[in-house]
C-alpha positions in Angstrom: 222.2 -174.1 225.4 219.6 -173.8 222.7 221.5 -170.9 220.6 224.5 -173.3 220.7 222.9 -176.4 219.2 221.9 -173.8 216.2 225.0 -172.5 215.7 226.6 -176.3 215.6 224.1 -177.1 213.4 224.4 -173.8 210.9 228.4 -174.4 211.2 227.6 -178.2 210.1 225.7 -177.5 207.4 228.4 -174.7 206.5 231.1 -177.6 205.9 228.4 -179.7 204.6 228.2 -176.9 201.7 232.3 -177.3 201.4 233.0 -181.0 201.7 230.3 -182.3 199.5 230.8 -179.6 196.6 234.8 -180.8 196.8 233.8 -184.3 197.0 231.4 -184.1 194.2 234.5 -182.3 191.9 236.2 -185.1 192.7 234.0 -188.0 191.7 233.6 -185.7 188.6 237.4 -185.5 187.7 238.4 -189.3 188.6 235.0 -190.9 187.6 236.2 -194.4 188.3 236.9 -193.8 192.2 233.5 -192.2 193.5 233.4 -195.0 196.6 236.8 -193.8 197.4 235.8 -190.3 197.6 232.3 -191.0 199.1 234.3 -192.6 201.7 236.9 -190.7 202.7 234.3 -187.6 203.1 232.1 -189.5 205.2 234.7 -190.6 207.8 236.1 -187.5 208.1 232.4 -185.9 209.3 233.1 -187.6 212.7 235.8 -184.2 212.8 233.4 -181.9 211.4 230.3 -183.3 213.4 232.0 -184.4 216.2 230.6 -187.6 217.6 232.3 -190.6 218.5 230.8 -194.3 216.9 230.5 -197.7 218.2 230.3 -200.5 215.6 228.7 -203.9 217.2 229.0 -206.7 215.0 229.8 -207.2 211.4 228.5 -207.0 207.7 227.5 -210.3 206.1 229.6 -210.2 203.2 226.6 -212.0 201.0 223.8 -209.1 201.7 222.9 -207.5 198.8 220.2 -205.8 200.6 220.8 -203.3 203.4 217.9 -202.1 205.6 218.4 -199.7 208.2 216.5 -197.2 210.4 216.3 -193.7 209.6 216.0 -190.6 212.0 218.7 -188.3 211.1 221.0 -187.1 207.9 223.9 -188.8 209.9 222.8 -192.2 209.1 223.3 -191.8 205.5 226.9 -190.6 207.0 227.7 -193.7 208.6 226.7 -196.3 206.2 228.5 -194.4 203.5 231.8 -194.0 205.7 232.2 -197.8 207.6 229.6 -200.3 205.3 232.4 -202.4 203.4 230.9 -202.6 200.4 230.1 -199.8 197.7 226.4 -198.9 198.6 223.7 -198.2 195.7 221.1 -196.0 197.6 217.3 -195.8 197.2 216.9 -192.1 196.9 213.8 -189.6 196.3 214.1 -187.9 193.0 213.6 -184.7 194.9 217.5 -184.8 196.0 218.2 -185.9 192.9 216.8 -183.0 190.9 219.0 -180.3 193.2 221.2 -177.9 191.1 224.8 -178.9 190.9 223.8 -181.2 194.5 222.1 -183.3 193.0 225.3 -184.7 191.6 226.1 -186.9 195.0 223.8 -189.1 193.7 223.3 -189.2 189.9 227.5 -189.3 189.7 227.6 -192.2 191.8 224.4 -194.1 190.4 222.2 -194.0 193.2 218.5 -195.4 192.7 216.4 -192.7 191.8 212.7 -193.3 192.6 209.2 -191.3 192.3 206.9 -191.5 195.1 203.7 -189.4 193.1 204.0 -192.7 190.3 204.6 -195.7 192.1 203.7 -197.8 189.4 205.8 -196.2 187.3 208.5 -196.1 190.3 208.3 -199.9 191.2 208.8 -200.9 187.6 212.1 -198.7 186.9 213.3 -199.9 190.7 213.2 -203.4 189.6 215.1 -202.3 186.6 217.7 -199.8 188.6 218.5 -202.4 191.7 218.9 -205.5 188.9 221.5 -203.2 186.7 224.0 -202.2 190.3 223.7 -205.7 191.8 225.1 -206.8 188.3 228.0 -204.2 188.9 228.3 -205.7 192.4 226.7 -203.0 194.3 224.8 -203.8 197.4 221.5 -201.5 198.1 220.7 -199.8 200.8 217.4 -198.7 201.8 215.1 -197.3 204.8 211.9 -199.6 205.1 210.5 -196.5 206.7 210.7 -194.2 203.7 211.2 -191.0 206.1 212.7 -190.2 208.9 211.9 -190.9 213.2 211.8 -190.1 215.8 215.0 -191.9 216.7 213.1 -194.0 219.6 209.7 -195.7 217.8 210.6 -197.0 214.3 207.8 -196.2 211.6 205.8 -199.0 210.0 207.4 -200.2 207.1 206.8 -199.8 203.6 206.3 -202.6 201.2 208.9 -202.0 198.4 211.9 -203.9 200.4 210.0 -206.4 200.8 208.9 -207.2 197.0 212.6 -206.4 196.0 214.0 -208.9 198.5 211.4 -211.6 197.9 210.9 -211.0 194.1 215.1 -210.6 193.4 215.8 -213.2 196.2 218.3 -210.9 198.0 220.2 -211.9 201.6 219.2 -208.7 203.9 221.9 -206.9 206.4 219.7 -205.3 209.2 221.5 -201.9 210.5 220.6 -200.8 213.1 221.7 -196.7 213.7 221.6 -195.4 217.7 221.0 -191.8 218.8 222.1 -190.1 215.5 219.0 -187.7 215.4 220.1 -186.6 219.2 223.7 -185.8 217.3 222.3 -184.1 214.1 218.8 -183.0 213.7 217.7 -181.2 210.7 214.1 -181.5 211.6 214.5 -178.8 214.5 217.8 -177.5 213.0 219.8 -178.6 216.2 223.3 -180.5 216.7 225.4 -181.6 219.4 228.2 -183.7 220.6 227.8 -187.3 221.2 228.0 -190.8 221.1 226.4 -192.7 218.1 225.8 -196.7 217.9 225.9 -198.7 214.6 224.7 -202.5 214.9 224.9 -205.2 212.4 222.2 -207.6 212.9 222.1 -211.1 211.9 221.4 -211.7 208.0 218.1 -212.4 207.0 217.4 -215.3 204.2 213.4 -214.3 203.0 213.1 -217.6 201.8 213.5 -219.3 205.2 210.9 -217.6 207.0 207.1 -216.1 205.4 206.8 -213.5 208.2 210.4 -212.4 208.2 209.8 -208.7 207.1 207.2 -208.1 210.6 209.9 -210.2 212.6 212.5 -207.6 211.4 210.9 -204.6 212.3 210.4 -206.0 215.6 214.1 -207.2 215.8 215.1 -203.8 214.7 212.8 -201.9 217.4 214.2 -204.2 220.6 217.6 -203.7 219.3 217.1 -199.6 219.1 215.3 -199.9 222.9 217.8 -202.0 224.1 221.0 -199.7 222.8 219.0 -196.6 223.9 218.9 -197.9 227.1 222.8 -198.6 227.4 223.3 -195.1 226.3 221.3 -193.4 228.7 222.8 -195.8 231.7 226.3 -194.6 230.7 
């Protein structure tokens, strides 16, 4: 069973290889239609990858902040392919900085940020999230700043919550379900599956002081609760 979950997961990152260098071309020749392109590749993973998605509820159309659990590559996937909006990600430079790759995210404008110069980082966030929410981006970032387990969400960091607070941004929870069981590049495994994306109420900061804590918790009973209609089905 083992050997197959490899080879799924060296065949994935095979088309991975393909379908991003072809999409990247793309946004390069028609600069003005990279969401379209982003789009259309993302949808079409659930071919290549091969899972099949739930969607429970529905985007608040005035979020401007996204924050959503991480554990696996596909979770990037599914916010790029079904979010309705055009999505400015909070990215480490470190993708950024790939040769020719690197293009998926300086093409499209995604928010470039150094974690060895926070200070530094912070200030040119700020800057970065003001300048696409003028273009009528919404952002999307993980509070957790790395990757799950897919069961226990990770404490979260601080930087969501001085953007939201300091640029007085509506949040859109997201909740992702069993992605890391579907693709996971940490042990270089993939597999067939059913995957779970849930839309959580939106979040005004300035209603509630202790809304980031009551998030995370909101976040983890939602990711227990769908893990545990999974694994009854």
């Amino acid at each position: 069973m083992l050997i197959f979950q490899k080879i799924k997961a060296v065949l994935i990152l095979i088309q991975m290889v393909i379908t991003v260098s072809i999409t990247i071309l793309f946004m390069w020749l028609f600069n003005d239609n990279h969401w379209y392109f982003r789009k259309i590749w993302a949808k079409l993973q659930s071919f290549f990858i091969g899972y099949k998605l739930t969607i429970k509820g529905k985007a608040d159309p005035e979020a401007k902040l996204v924050l959503i659990n991480h554990q696996s590559m596909l979770d990037i996937i599914l916010l790029e392919g079904y979010y309705p909006d055009n999505i400015a990600w909070v990215a480490k430079k470190e993708i950024a900085k790939m040769r020719f790759f690197g293009q998926i995210l300086t093409l499209p404008k995604m928010i470039i940020v150094d974690r060895e110069d926070r200070r530094k980082s912070l200030v040119k966030l700020f800057k970065d999230v003001k300048e696409r929410l003028v273009e009528g981006r919404v952002i999307a970032m993980f509070p957790e700043g790395t990757r799950g387990d897919g069961k226990t969400l990770l404490p979260f960091k601080s930087g969501a919550k001085l953007i939201a607070e300091k640029l007085k941004l509506k949040i859109q929870p997201v909740v992702v379900v069993n992605t890391r069981a579907i693709v996971d590049s940490q042990n270089f495994v993939a597999n067939k599956g059913e995957v779970v994306l849930v839309y959580l109420d939106a979040i005004d900061p300035s209603q509630d002081k202790n809304w980031f804590e009551k998030l995370r918790t909101n976040m983890q009973k939602t990711l227990d609760d769908e893990l545990k209609l999974l694994s009854d089905t």
